[in-house]
C-alpha positions as CSV (number, residue, x, y, z in Angstrom):
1,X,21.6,-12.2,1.1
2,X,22.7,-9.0,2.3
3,X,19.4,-6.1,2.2
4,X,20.0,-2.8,0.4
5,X,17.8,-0.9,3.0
6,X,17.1,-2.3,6.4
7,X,15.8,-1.7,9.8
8,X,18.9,-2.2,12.2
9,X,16.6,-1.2,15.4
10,X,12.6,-0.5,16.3
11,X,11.5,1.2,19.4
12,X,8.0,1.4,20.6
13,X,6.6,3.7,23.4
14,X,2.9,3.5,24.2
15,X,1.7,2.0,21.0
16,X,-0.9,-0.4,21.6
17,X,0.6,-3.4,24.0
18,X,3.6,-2.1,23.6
19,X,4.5,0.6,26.1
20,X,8.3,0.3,25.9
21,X,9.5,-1.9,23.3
22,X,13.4,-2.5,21.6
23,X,13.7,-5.0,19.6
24,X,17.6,-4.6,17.5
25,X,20.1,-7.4,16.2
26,X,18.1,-7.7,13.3
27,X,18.8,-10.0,10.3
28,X,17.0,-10.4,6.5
29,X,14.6,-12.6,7.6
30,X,12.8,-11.4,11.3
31,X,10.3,-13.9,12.6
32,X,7.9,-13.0,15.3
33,X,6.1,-15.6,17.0
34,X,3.9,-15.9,20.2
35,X,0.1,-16.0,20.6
36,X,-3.0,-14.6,19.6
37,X,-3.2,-10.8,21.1
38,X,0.8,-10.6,22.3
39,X,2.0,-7.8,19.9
40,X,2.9,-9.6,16.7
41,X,0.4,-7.6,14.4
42,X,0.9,-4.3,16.3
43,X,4.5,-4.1,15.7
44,X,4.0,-5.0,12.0
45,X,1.8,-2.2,11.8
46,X,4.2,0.1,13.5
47,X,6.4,0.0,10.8
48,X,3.5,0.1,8.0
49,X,3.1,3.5,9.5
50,X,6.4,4.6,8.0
51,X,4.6,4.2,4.6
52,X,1.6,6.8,3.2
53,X,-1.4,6.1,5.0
54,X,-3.0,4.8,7.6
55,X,-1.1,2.0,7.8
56,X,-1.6,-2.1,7.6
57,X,-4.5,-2.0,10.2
58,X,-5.9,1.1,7.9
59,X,-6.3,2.7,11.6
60,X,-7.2,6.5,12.9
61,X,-4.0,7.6,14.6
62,X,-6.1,8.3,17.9
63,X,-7.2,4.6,18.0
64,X,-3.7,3.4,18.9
65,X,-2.1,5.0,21.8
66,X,-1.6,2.7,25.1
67,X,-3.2,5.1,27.3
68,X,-0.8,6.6,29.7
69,X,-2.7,8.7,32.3
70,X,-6.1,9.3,29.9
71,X,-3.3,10.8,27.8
72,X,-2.9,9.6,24.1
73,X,0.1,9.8,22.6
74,X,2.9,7.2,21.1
75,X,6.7,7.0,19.5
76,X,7.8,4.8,17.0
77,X,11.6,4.8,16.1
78,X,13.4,3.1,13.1
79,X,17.4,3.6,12.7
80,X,17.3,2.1,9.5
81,X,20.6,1.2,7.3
82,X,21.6,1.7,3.9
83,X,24.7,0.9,1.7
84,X,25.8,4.4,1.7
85,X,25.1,5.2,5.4
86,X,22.5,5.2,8.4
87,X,18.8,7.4,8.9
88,X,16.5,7.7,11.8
89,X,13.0,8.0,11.3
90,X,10.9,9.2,14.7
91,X,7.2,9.0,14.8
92,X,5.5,11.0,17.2
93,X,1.4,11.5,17.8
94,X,-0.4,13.0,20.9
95,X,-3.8,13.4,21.2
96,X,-3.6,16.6,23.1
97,X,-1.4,18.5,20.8
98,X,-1.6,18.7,17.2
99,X,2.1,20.5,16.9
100,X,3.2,16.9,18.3
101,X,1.8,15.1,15.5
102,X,4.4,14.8,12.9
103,X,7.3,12.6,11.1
104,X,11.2,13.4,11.5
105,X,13.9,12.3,9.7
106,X,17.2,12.4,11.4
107,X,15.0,15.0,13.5
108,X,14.0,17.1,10.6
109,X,10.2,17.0,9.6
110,X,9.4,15.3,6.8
111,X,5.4,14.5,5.4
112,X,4.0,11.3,4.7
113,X,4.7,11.6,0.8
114,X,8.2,12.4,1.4
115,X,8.6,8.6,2.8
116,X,9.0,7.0,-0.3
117,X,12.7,8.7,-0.9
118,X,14.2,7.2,1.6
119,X,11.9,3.6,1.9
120,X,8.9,1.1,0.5
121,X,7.0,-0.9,2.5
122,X,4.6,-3.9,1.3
123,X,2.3,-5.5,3.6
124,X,0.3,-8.3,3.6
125,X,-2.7,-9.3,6.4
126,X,-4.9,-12.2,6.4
127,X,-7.7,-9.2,5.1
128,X,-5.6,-8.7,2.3
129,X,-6.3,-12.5,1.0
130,X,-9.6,-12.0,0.1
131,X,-9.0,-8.9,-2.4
132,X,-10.4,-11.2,-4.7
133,X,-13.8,-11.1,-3.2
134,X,-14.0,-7.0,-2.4
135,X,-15.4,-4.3,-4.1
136,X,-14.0,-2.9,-7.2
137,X,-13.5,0.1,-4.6
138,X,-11.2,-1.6,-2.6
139,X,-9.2,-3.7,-5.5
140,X,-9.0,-0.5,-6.9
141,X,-7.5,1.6,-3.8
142,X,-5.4,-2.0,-3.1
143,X,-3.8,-1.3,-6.9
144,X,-3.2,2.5,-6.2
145,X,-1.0,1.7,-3.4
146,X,1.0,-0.3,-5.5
147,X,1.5,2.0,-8.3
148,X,2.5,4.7,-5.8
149,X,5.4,2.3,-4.6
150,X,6.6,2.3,-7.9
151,X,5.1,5.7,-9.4
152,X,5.9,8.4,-6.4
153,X,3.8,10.6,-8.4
154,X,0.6,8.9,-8.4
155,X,-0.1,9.3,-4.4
156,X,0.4,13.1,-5.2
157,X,-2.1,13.3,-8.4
158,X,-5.2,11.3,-6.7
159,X,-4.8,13.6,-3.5
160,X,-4.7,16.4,-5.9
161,X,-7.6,14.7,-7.7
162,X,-9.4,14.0,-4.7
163,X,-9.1,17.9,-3.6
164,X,-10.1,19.5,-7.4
165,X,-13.7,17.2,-6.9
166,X,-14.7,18.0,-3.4
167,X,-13.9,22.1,-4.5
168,X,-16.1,21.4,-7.2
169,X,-18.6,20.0,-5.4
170,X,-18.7,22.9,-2.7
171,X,-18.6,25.8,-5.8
172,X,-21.8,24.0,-7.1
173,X,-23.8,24.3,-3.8
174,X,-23.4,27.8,-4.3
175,X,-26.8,29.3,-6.0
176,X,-24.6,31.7,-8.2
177,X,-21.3,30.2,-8.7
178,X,-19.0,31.6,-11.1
179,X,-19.1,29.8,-14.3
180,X,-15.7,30.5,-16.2
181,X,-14.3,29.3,-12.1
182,X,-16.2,25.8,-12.8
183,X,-15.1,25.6,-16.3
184,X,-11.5,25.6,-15.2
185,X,-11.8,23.6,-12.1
186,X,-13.6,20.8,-14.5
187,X,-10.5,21.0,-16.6
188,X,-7.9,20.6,-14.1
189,X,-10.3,17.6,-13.3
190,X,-9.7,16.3,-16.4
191,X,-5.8,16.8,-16.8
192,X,-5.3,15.1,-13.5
193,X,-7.4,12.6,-14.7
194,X,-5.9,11.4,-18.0
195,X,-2.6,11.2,-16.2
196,X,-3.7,9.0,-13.5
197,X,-5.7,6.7,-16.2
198,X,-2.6,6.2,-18.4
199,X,-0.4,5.8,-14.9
200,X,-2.8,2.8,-14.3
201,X,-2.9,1.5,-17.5
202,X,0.9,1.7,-17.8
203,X,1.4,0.2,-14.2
204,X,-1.1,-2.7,-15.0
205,X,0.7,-3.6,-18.4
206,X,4.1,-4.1,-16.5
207,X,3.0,-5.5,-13.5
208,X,1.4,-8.7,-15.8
209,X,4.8,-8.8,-17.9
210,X,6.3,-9.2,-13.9
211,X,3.5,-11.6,-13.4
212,X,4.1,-13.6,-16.0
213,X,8.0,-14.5,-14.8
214,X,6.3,-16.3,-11.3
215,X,6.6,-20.0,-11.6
216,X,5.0,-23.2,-10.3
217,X,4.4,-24.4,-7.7
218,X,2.9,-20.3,-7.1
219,X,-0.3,-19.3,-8.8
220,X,0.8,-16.5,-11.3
221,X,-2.4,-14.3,-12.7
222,X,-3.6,-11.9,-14.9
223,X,-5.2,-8.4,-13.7
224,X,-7.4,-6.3,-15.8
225,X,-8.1,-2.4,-15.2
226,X,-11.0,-1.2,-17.0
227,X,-12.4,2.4,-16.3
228,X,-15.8,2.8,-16.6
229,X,-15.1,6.1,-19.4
230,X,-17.6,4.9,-21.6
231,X,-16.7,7.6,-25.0
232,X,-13.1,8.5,-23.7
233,X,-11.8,4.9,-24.2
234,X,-11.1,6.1,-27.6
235,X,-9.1,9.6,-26.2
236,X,-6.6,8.0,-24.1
237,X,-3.6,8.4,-26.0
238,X,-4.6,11.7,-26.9
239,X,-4.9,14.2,-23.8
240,X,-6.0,17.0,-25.4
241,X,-9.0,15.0,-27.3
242,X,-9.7,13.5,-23.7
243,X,-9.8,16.6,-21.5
244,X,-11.5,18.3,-23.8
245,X,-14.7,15.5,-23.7
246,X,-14.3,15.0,-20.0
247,X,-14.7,18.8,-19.2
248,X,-17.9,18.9,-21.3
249,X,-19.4,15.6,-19.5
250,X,-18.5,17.1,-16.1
251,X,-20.5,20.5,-17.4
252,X,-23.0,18.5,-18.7
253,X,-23.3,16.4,-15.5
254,X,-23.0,19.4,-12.9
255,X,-27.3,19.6,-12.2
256,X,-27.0,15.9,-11.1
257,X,-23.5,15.9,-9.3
258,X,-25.4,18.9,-7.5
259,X,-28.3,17.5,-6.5
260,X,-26.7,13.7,-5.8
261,X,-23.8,15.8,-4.2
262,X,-21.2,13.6,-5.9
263,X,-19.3,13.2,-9.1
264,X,-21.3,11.1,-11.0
265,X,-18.8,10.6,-13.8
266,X,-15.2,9.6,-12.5
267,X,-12.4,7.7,-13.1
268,X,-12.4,6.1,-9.8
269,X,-15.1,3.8,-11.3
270,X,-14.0,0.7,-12.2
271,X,-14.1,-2.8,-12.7
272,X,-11.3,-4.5,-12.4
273,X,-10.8,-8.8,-13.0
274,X,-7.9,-10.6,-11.4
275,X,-7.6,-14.3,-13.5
276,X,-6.2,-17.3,-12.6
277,X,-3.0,-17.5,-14.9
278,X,-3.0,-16.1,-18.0
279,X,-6.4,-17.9,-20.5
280,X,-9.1,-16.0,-18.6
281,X,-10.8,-19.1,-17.4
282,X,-11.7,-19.1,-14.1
283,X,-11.4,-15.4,-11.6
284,X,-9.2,-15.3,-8.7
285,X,-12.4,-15.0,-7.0
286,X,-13.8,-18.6,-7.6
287,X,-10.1,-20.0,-6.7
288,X,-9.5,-22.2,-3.7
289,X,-7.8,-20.3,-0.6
290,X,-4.9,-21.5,-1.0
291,X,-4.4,-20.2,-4.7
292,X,-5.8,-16.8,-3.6
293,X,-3.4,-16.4,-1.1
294,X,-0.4,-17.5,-3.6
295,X,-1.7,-15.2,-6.3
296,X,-1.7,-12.6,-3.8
297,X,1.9,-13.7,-2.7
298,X,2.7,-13.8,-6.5
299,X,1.7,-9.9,-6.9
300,X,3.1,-8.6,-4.1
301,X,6.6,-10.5,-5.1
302,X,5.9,-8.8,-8.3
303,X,5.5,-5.2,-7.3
304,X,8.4,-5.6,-5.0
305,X,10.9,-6.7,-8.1
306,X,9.0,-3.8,-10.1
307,X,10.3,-1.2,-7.0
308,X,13.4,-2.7,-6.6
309,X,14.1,-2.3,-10.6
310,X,12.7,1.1,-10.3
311,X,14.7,2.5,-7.7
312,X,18.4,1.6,-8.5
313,X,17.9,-1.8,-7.0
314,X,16.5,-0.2,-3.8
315,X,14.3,-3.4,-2.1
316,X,11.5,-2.9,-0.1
317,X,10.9,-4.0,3.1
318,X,8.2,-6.3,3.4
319,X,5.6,-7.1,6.3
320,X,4.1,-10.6,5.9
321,X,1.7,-11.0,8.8
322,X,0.3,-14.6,9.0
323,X,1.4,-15.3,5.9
324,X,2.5,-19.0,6.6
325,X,-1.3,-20.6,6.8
326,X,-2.0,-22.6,4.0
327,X,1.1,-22.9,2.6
328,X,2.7,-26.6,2.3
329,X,6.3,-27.0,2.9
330,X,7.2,-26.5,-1.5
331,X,5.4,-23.1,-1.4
332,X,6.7,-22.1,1.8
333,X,10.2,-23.0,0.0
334,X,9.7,-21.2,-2.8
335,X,8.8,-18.0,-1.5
336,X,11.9,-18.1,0.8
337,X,14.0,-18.2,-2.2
338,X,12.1,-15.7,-4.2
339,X,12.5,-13.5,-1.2
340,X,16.1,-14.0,-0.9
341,X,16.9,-13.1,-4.4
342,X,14.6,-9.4,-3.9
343,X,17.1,-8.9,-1.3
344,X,14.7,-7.4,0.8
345,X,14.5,-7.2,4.5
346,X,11.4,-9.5,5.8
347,X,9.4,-9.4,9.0
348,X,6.9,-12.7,9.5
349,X,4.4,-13.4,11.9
350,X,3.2,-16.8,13.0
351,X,2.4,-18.5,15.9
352,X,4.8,-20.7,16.0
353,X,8.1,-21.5,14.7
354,X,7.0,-24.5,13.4
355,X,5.5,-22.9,10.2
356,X,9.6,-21.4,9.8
357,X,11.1,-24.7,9.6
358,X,12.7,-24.2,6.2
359,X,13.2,-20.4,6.6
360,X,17.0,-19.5,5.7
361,X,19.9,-19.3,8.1
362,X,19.9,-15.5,8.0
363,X,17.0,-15.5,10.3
364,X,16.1,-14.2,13.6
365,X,13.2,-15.5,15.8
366,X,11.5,-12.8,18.5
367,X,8.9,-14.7,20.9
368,X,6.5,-11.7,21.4
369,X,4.2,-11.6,24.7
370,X,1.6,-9.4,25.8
371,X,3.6,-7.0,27.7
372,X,0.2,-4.7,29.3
């Protein structure tokens, strides 16, 4: 197995327990191991921060610094390696100045969105394992991060989205507002919308053709996206018929959304059912832990074969933090050879190398301690 993309080197300075950490002489597979509270998570998350977001820990920048001198600021470095040559991406943040927060790539600034040129990342955290059991809310912002990996586009249309309702929102407080300005914010609104619908519709559709290729002994599944669009189910192939209904329910809706200050009527209300294989039986949600943590294994493998096809057979790296418990030896097995066939560069935690016994050759093993 020889990775695409992959991080040759990772320096940390002042980010968390790690005030001046190198870690290089990487391989495929990169194991971390050491105790409860030495750095294993924080390094994972590191890297997650070289992905749109807020990273694995879903953490405020300002929460993370190793203070140095009641000052809060941190580096993270990846010289990361492709087939056609070497990058360096460079992390900085400060708490005192703002002009020091910011992203380079080979020391030219780059923004978050820009990221997913040059890399994907895919994480999984013990949290992550019970996406079964969370809110439609948070399946549905757990799905949006997937299609974004695979759909660069979609980050871009639900910030745009997310910026068109909260200027609506403020033009309504207003006791005169301009009506013809509402009518055309209330269309964009809906444009944006219908694209991001038929994005997740579209995404959902290929990600259960994906699922449907795991095998035994992993738990494949099925996941249903249903938008809570009551009359526009019937317009979604048909974006003029949609945005055309949507902009009257949002003028129609605008004393409510006013006095409730929210949007009362969006596609960010869903309900969304993850199965247990493919006869919609039992939920994902009534499964054992075990088979919640493969199906959530299963999906993951899946969105990473999804990016990999997507981008000229650019793998993404993947973060599996903890991901071990719960697995017997034939699972464990099996997702080291699924792995190894992605091609994609792996960082696993665990607290012991005892739960790596069957973990390929092409492995390296860091023994992290808290270094504070």
């Amino acid at each position: 197995m020889n990775p695409n993309v992959s991080i040759e080197k990772i320096t940390l300075i002042n980010f968390r327990n790690h005030k001046n950490t190198n870690i290089s002489d990487l391989r495929p597979f990169i194991v971390l191991t050491g105790k409860n509270g030495s750095g294993k998570t924080n390094l994972l998350e590191a890297i997650s921060l070289f992905a749109p977001g807020r990273g694995l820990k879903n953490a405020q920048l300002n929460e993370i610094p190793f203070l140095k001198n009641g000052v809060g600021c941190f580096e993270i470095k990846l010289e990361i390696k492709y087939d056609s040559g070497n990058i360096i991406l460079h992390r900085y943040f400060s708490d005192e100045n703002k002009r020091k927060n910011f992203i380079t790539l080979d020391e030219e600034k780059i923004n978050n969105s820009e990221l997913l040129n040059y890399l994907n990342i895919l994480w999984i955290t013990p949290i992550m394992e019970k996406i079964m059991l969370q809110s439609n809310t948070e399946k549905r912002s757990f799905f949006d991060r997937l299609i974004f990996n695979v759909n660069n586009n979609h980050l871009k249309n639900l910030s745009k989205l997310q910026k068109l309702l909260k200027e609506r929102l403020t033009l309504l407080k207003k006791v005169n507002y301009e009506s013809e300005w509402m009518s055309i914010l209330e269309n964009k609104i809906a444009e944006i919308s219908f694209i991001i619908v038929n994005d997740r519709i579209n995404f959902i559709e290929i990600l259960n053709r994906q699922l449907s290729e795991i095998k035994k002994p992993f738990t494949s599944c099925l996941v249903e996206f249903k938008h809570e669009l009551d009359s526009l189910e019937q317009f979604l192939s048909n974006e003029q018929m949609f945005v055309s209904k949507y902009s009257l329910i949002l003028k129609a809706k605008r004393e409510l959304d006013e006095k409730l200050n929210k949007t009362t009527h969006t596609i960010n209300k869903v309900n969304i059912s993850i199965w247990n294989n493919n006869n919609r039986k039992i939920e994902a949600k009534n499964c054992s832990t075990g088979e919640q943590k493969s199906i959530l294994l299963s999906i993951i493998i899946s969105v990473a074969y999804l990016i990999k096809n997507k981008h000229l057979g650019r793998s993404p790296i993947l973060l599996l933090d903890e991901a071990m418990a719960h697995l017997d030896d034939i699972h464990k097995e099996y997702l080291f050879n699924e792995l190894s066939k992605l091609e994609s560069q792996v960082l696993f935690s665990g607290v012991s190398r005892d739960l790596f016994t069957n973990i390929p050759d092409q492995t390296v093993f860091f023994e992290m301690k808290n270094i504070i």
